[in-house]
N, C-alpha and C positions, 0 to 999 in steps of 0.2 A: 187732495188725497193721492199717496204715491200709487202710482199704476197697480193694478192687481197682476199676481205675478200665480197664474194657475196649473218647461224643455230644452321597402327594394340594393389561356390567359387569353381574353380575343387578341389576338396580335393585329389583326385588320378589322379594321369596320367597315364592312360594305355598305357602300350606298348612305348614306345622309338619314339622322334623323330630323322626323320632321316634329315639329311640335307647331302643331295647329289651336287653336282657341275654340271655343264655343260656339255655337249658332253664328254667322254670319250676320243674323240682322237684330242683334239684341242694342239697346239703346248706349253710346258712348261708349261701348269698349273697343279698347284699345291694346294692338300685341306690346308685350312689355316685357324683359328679363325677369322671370322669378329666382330671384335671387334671397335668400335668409339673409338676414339684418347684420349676422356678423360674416365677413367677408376674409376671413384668413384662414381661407380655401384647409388644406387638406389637414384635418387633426390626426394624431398618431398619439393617443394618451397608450401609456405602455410600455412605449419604445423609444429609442432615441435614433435608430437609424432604419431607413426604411424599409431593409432589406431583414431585419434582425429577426432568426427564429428563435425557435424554445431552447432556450439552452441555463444550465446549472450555474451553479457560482465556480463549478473551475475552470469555464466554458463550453461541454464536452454537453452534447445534446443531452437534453434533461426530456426522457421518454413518458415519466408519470406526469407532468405538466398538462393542461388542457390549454391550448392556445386559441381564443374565437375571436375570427375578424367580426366588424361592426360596418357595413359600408353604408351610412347615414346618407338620407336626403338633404339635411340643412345642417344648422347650426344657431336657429330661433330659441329663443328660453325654452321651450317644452320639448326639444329635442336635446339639449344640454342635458337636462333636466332628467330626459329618461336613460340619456348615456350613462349620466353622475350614478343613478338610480342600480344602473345597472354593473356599472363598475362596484358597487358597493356591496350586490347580491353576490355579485362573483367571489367576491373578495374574503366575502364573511362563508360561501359553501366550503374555498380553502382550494388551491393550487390550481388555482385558472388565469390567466391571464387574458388581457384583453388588449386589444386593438383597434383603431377605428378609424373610418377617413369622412369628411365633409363635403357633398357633391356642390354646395349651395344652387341646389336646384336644376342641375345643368346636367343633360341626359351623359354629353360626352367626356362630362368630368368624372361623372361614375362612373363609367367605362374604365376610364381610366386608374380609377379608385378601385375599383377590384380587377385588376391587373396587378394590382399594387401588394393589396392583401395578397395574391395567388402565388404570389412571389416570397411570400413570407411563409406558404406553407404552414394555415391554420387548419385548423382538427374541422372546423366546419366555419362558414360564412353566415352571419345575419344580413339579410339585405334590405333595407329600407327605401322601397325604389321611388328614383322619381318618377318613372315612367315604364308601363306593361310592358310596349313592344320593343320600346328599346334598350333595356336589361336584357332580354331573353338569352340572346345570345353571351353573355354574360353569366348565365345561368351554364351554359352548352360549357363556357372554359371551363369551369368552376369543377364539372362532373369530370370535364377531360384529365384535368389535375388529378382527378381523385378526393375533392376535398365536396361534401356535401352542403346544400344550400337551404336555410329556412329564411324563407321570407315572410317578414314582420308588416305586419296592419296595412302594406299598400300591395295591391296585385302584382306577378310577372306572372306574361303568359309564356311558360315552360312548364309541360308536364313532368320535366326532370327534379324539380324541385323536391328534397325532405321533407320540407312541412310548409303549412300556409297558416302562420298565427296570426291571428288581429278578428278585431270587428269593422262590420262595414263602414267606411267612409260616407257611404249614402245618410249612415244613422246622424250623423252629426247634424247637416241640413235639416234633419226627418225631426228633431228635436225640435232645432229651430224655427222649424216652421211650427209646430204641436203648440210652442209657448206661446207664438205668435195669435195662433188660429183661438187661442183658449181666454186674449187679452181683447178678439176682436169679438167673440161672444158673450163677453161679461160688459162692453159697450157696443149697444146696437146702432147706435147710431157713427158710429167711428168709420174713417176711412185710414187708411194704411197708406202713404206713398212712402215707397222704399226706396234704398240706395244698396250699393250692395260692392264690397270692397272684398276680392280674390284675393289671393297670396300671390296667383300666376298663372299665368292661361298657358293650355296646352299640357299640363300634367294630370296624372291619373287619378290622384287621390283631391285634387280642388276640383277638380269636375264633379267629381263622386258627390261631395258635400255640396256643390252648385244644384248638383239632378236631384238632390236629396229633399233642400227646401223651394226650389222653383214646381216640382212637382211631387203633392197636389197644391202644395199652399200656392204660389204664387201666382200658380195657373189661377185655381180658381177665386183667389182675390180680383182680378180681374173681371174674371167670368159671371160672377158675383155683384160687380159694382160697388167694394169695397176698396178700392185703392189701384194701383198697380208699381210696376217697377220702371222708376223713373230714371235710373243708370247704371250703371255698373263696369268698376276699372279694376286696375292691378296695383296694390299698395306695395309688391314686393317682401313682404311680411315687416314691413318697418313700420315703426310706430309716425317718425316722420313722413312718410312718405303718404300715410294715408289721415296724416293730419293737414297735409298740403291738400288732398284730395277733398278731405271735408271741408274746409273753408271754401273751397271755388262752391262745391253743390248749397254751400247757406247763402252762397251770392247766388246761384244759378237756381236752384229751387227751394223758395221760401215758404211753401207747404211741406218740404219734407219733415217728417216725424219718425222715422227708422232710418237707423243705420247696421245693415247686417255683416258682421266681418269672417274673413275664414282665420282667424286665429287670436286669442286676447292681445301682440301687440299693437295692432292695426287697430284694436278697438279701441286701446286706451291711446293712441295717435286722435282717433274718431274724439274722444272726450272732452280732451287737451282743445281741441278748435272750439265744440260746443261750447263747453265750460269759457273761454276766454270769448265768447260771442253773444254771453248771455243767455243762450238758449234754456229755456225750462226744461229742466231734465223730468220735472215731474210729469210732464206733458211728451215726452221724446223716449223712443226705444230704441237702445244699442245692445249687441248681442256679438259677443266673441265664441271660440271654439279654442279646449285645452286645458283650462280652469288653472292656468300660471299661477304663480305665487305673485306677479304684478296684477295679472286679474282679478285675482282671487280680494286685493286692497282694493281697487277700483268699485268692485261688487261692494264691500261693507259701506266705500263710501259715496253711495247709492250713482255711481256716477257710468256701471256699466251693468246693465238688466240681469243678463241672464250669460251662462257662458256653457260649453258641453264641459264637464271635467272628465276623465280618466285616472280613475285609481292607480299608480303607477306601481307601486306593490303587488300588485293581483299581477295586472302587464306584466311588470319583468321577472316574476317568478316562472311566470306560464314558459317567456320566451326563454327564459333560460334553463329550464326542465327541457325543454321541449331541441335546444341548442343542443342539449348534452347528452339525449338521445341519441337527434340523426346525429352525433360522432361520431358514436360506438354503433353506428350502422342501423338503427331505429328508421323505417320512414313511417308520412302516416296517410294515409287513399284518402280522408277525408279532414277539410278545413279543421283548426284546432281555433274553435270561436270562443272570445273574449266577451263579457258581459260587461264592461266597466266602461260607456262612456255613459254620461247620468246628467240632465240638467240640472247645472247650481245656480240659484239665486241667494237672493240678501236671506231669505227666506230657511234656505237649507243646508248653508252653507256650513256652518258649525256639527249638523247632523252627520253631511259627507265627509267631513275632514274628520270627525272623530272615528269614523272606522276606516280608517287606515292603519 
């Protein structure tokens, strides 16, 4: 019987950022490049020259025009996804244009990346960071320009910032673990040994989703005597990378029964090994974050549990109301929170997609 399923111009950078990992003494992890799976570095949908600002068809600045930069963390499906998404809203409100850069995960590439936008002279910045501390200053160009800054669903700690759109990154984990805790109460006699595949250590928003199901779930699985966490690497958000990773742990632990990942391609990477390994998926829990339109198939074809999805309509209507304020000089004193990350299973999946 299939499982019950019951869940971000500095012209210098001073000094080095560091990008540290997790706890020290957590089992097999290892520092690794978090890098998104597509790797041709800096996107500029909009423009054809890097430098190019708002301007008319006879070339003479075009002043009614909204120009917003986009300075993205990756360029993973569900970050395409919410760019496509959001080019599309812009498109249909009428005389916006957009621009965007792809850090793949690299604190000093988005630095550079909005350096890039600042020089383009947009109406305002979305910034999608990879990292709190080390955007900040990033945040400081942005103001010095004159051009105002919202930052989208991952933290920067600058209180100079317009607005802070998103929900918590913690939530995603908090899910993950709620699905988990609700499969290990419906089997009492069940033990849990997990695995557990990051996007990249050292960034703000996979920690957040790490702190999110390690506590309380994983703590007290342990604490408990129901299972514990038997390793945990960096898949780089590839599907291959973390399909490499799950073959070694079906050789290295052949009690494992979960595999938790931080984003659906790593999970269905996770699948692809099971799946070609035999393993009884009806007996085996894999769990992605993102609810892709690759996940979202994996799910029907009962080959990936559960996943967090994110209505991306609700999202980029919020961010881009929210864009087109601080322009025209709007800020906002408190967070502007999102309600749309929701677990989907085989279960509910038809219910979440139809309200969109």
């Amino acid at each position: 019987m299939k499982k019950y399923v019951s869940l971000l111009l500095a012209g210098l950078l001073i000094g080095s950022v560091c990008m540290s990992g997790c706890g020290s003494g957590e089992p097999d992890k290892e520092a690794a490049p978090a890098a998104g799976e597509d790797q041709s570095g800096q996107v500029a949908k909009g423009t054809d020259a890097p430098a190019q600002g708002k301007e008319s068809k006879d070339g003479e600045a075009d002043s009614s025009q909204m120009l917003i930069g986009i300075a993205c963390y990756s360029a993973d499906e569900y970050q395409k996804s919410w760019l496509d998404t959001f080019e599309a809203a812009a498109e249909k409100k009428g005389n916006i244009k957009v621009v965007s850069t792809n850090a793949d995960a690299n604190v000093e590439k988005q630095v550079s990346d909005v350096e890039s936008l600042i020089a383009q002279n947009p109406d305002v910045i979305i910034l999608r960071a990879v990292d709190a501390d080390g955007l900040a200053a990033s945040v400081d160009a942005c103001v010095t320009a004159g051009i105002p800054v919202v930052a989208s669903s991952y933290e920067v700690n600058n209180d100079k910032i317009a607005a802070w759109v998103g929900a918590n990154q913690k939530d995603n984990g908090t899910l993950q673990g709620e699905y988990l805790q609700g499969i290990l109460e419906s089997n009492p006699e069940m033990k849990m040994n997990l695995c557990y595949i990051w996007g990249g250590f050292g960034l703000t928003g996979t920690q957040e989703r790490y702190d999110g199901l390690i506590d309380p779930f994983v703590n007290n699985l342990k604490a408990d005597g129901r299972g514990e966490l038997l390793a945990e690497k960096a898949g780089n958000w590839s599907a291959s990378d973390a399909m490499a990773l799950t073959e070694d742990w079906i050789q290295s632990f052949p009690d494992m029964n979960v595999i938790v990942c931080q984003n659906d391609e790593m999970a269905a990477g996770a699948a692809n090994a099971l799946k070609a390994a035999n393993v009884d998926m009806d007996q085996f829990y894999l769990l992605g974050i993102d609810g892709s339109a690759n996940g979202q198939q994996y799910i029907r074809d009962g080959l990936i549990d559960a996943t967090i999805w994110t209505d991306l309509n609700d999202e980029i209507s919020t961010n881009l109301d929210v864009a087109v304020k601080a322009a025209g000089g709007e800020t906002y004193a408190d967070p502007v929170y999102l309600n749309s990350y929701k677990l989907m299973t085989k279960d509910n999946i038809d219910e979440l997609l139809g309200s969109k």
